[in-house]
VEXVOVO-491085 format. One line per field, with one value per residue (C-alpha): y, x, z; residue in one letter. Coordinates in Angstrom, 2 decimals. Example, Ala and Ser with C-alpha at 12.3 -4.5 7.8 and 13.67 -1.06 7.14 Angstrom:
residues 2
py = (-4.50 -1.06) .
px = (12.30 13.67) .
pz = (7.80 7.14) .
residuo = (A S) .
//
This chain:
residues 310
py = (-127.33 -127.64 -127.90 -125.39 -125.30 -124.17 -122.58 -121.75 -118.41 -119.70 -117.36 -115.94 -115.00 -112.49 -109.25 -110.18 -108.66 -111.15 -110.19 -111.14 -114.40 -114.76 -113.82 -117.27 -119.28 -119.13 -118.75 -117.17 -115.64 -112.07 -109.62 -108.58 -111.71 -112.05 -108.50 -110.38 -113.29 -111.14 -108.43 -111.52 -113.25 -116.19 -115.76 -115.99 -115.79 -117.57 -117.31 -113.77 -111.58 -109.92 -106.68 -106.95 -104.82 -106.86 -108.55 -111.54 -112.88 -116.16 -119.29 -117.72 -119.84 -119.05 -120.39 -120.35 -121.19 -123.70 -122.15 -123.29 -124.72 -123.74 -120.21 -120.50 -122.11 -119.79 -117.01 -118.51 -117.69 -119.86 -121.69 -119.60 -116.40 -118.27 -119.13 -115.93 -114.50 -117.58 -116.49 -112.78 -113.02 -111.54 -112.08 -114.31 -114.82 -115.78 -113.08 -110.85 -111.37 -108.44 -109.52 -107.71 -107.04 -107.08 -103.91 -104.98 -107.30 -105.34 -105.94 -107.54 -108.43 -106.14 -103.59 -106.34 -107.76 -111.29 -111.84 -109.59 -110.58 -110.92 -113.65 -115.65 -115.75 -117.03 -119.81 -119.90 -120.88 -122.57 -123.51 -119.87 -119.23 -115.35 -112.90 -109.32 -106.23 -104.08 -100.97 -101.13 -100.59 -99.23 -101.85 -100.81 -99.92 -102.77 -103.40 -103.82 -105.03 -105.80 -108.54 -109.66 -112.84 -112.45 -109.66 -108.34 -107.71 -106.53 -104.02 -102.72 -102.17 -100.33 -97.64 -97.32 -96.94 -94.12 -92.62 -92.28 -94.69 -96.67 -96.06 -96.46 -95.24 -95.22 -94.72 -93.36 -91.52 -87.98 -86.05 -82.95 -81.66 -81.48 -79.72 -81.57 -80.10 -82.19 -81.21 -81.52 -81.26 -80.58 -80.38 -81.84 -84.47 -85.03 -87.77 -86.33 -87.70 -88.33 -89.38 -92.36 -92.26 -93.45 -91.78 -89.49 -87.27 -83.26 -81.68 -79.15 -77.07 -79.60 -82.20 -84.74 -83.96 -86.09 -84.88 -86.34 -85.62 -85.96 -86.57 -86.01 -89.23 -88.59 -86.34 -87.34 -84.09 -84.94 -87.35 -86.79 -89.79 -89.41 -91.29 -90.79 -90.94 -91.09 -89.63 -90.04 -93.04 -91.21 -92.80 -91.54 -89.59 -89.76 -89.38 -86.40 -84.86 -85.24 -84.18 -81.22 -80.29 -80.26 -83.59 -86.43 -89.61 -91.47 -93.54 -92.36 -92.59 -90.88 -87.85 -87.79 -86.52 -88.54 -86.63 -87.53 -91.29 -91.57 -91.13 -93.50 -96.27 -95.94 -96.95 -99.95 -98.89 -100.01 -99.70 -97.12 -96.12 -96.20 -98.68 -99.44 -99.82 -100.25 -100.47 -100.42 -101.26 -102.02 -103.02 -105.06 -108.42 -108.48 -106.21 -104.67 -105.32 -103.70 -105.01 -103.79 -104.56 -103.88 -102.55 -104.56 -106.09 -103.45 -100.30 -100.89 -101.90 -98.46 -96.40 -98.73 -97.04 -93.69 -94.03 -94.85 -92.02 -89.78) .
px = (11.74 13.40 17.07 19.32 18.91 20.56 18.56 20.09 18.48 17.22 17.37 14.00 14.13 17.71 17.10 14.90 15.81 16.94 14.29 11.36 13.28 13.24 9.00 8.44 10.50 9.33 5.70 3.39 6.51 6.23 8.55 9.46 11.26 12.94 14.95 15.71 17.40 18.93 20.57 21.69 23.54 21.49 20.92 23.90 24.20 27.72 28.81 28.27 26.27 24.00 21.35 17.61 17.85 20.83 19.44 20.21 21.69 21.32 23.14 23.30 23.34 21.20 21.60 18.16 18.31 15.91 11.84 10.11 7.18 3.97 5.28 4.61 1.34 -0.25 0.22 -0.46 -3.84 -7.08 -8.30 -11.04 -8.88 -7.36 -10.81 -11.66 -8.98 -9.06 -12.25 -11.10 -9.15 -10.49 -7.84 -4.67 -2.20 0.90 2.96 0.12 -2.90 -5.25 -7.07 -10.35 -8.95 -11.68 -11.82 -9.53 -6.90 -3.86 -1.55 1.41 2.24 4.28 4.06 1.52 0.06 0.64 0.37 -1.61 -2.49 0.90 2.12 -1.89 -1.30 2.64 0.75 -2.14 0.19 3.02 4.45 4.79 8.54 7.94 4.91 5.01 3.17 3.50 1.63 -0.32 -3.94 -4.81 -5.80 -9.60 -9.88 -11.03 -11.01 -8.12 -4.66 -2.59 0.54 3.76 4.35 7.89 10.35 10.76 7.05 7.25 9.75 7.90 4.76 6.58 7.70 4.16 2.75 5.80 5.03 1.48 1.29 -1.65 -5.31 -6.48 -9.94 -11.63 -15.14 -15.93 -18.60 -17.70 -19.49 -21.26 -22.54 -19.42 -21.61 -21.88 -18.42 -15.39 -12.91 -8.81 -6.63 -2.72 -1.70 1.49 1.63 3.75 3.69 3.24 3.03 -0.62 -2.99 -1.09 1.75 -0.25 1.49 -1.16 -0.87 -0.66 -0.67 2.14 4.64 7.40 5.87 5.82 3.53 0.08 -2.56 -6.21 -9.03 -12.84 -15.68 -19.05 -21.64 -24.56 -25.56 -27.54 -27.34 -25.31 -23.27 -21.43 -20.29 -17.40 -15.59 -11.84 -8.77 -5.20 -2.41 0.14 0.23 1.13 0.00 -3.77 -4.19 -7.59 -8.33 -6.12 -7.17 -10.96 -10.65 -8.45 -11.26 -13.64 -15.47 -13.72 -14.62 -17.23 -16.38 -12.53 -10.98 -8.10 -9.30 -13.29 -15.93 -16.71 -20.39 -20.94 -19.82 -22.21 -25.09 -23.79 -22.92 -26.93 -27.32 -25.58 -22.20 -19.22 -15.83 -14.50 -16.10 -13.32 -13.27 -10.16 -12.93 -10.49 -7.27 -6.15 -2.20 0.20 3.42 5.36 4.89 1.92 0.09 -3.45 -5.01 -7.94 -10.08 -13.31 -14.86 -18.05 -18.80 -18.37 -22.32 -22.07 -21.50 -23.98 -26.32 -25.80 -26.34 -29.51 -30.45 -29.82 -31.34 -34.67 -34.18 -33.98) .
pz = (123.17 119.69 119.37 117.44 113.86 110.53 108.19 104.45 103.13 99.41 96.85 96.84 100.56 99.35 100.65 103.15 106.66 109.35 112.05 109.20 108.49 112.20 112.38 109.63 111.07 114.64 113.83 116.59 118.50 119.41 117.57 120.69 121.79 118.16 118.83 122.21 120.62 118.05 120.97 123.21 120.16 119.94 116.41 114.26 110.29 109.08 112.18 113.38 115.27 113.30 113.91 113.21 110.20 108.71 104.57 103.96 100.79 99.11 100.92 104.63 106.81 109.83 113.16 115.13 118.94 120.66 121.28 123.14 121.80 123.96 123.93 120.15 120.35 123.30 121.01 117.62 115.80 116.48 113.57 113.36 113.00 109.74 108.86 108.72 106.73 104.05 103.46 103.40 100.78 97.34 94.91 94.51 92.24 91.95 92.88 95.22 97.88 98.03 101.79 102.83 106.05 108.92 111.36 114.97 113.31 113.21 109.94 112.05 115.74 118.34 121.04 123.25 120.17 119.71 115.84 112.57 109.68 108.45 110.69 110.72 106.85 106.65 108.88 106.27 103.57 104.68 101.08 100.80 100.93 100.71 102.21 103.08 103.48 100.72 102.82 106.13 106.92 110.64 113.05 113.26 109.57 107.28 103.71 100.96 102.25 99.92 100.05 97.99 97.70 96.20 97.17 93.58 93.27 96.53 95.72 92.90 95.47 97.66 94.26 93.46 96.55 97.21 93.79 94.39 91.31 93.55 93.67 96.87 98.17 101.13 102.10 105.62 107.73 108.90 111.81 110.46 107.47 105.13 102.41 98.83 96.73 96.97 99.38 98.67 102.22 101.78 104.93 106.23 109.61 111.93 114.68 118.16 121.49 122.56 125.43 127.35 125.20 122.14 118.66 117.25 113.97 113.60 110.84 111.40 108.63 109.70 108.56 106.01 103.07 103.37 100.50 100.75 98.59 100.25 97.73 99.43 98.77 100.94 103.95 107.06 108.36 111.72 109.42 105.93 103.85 101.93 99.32 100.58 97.90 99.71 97.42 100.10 102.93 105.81 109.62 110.11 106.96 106.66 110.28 110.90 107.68 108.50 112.38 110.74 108.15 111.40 110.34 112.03 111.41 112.90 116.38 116.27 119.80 118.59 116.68 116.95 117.88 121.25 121.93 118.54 119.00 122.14 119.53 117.47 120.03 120.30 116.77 117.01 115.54 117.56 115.24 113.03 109.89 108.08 104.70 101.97 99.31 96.54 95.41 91.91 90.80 87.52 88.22 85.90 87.65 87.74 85.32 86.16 89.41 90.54 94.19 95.48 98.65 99.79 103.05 106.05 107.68 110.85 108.59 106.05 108.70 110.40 106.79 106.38 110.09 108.97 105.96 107.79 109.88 107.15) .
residuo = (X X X X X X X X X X X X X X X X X X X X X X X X X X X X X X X X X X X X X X X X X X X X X X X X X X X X X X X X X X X X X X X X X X X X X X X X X X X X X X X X X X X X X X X X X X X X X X X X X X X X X X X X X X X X X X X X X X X X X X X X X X X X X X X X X X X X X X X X X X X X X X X X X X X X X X X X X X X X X X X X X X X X X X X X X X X X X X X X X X X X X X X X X X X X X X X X X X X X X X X X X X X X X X X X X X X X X X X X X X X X X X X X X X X X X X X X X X X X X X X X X X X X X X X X X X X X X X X X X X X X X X X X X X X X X X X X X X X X X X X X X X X X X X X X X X X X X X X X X X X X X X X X X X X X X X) .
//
């Protein structure tokens, strides 16, 4: 176990909130036992008591009680997780990461998960003083992820992404024959208790506004695949939009078509077919940015299967 220690908050970290601070500091600790320390007091900043949503400014000072160290490591991700994402990673610069996110890594730790993608990369690159999320990517989706790596740029992510200033498409396989014209859902969602307690999304008139535009690519008859363009970033756009439209996507525990899914499962497919192909941003720090990512080995191999069968 490490003793206490006094951290002072440099200036690129200002604005960041305390309970992030908290995540970099004590690498591989769940975020549930940083709101812990933070409720009991542990954690001070100048002295006080501080809540998890508290930003710090430039020349805190940050008291951070003793860890202890194996509860760190047991939790921390294996070097082949960080493997895996170094070699993820499509395009860095000096102020973003785009990371082709695989499908089952969720984009940060909490609620039983031990660490994302967030927390594997602040280990990644240590000499990083500054990483964040600037949107979030659904645990079994893969594909484009994009991350700030200062909090100015990460501010101006966040007004782009909220303006609908960021291209972002998707590519995914839909059950059913969703015909060959282009598609355009405006249908508010709203979160909503689900099956075990899990948060699912309805669309419903008192919700927020989600728009989602489906571009037909090629029909297998049972199957429809679809170029997907998100205009808003709601929680389960796609997948709330495409079980609304009556096409949900392909091996979707949440929304889909489980018959469907059994028939798939046969094929060889055993994650969502859900894909951030691309995403294409200009903010002032850092100019033009387009990614694209192919699909991931098991979904190609399963439209190289259907392809055959057609």
């Amino acid at each position: 176990m490490s003793g206490v220690s006094i951290e002072t908050v440099p200036a690129e970290l200002a604005g960041q909130r305390i309970d992030n601070f908290l995540l970099r500091h004590l690498k591989g600790v769940p975020r549930t036992r940083i709101y812990r320390l933070l409720r009991r007091g542990e954690v001070r900043v100048n002295g006080g008591r501080v809540k998890p949503t508290r930003r710090l400014e430039a020349g805190d000072q940050v008291r951070i009680p003793p860890v202890r160290r194996s509860d760190a490591e047991a939790i921390a991700p294996s070097g082949r997780v960080l493997e895996r994402l170094e070699a993820a990673i499509c395009h860095e610069d000096a102020r973003t990461l785009v990371l082709d996110k695989p499908s089952g890594l969720a984009v940060h730790g909490g609620s039983g998960i031990a660490y994302g993608v967030i927390e594997a990369l602040r280990q990644l690159r240590p000499d990083c003083p500054f990483l964040d999320l600037a949107h979030r990517l659904d645990r079994d989706t893969s594909g484009c992820l994009v991350i700030a790596k200062r909090r100015s740029t990460l501010r101006e992510l966040h007004a782009a992404f909220r303006e609908g200033e960021v291209d972002k498409q998707y590519l995914a396989l839909l059950h059913g024959d969703a015909g060959t014209a282009e598609r355009r859902v405006d249908a508010p969602l709203r979160a909503e208790a689900g099956p075990g307690g899990d948060r699912i999304m309805r669309v419903h008139a008192s919700g927020q506004s989600a728009r989602t535009r489906f571009v037909p690519l090629r029909s297998y008859g049972k199957y429809t695949l679809v170029r997907a363009h998100l205009y808003t970033g709601r929680m389960h756009q796609i997948r709330a939009h495409a079980a609304h439209i009556g096409h949900p996507v392909a091996m979707d525990a949440r929304y889909g078509d489980h018959e469907g899914d059994r028939r798939l499962r046969r094929l060889g497919l055993t994650r969502l077919f859900l894909h951030a192909e691309r995403v294409a941003f200009d903010v002032p720090s850092t100019g033009p940015v387009t990614v694209t990512t192919a699909l991931p080995t098991a979904l190609s191999r399963l439209m190289e299967t259907l392809d055959d069968a057609g």
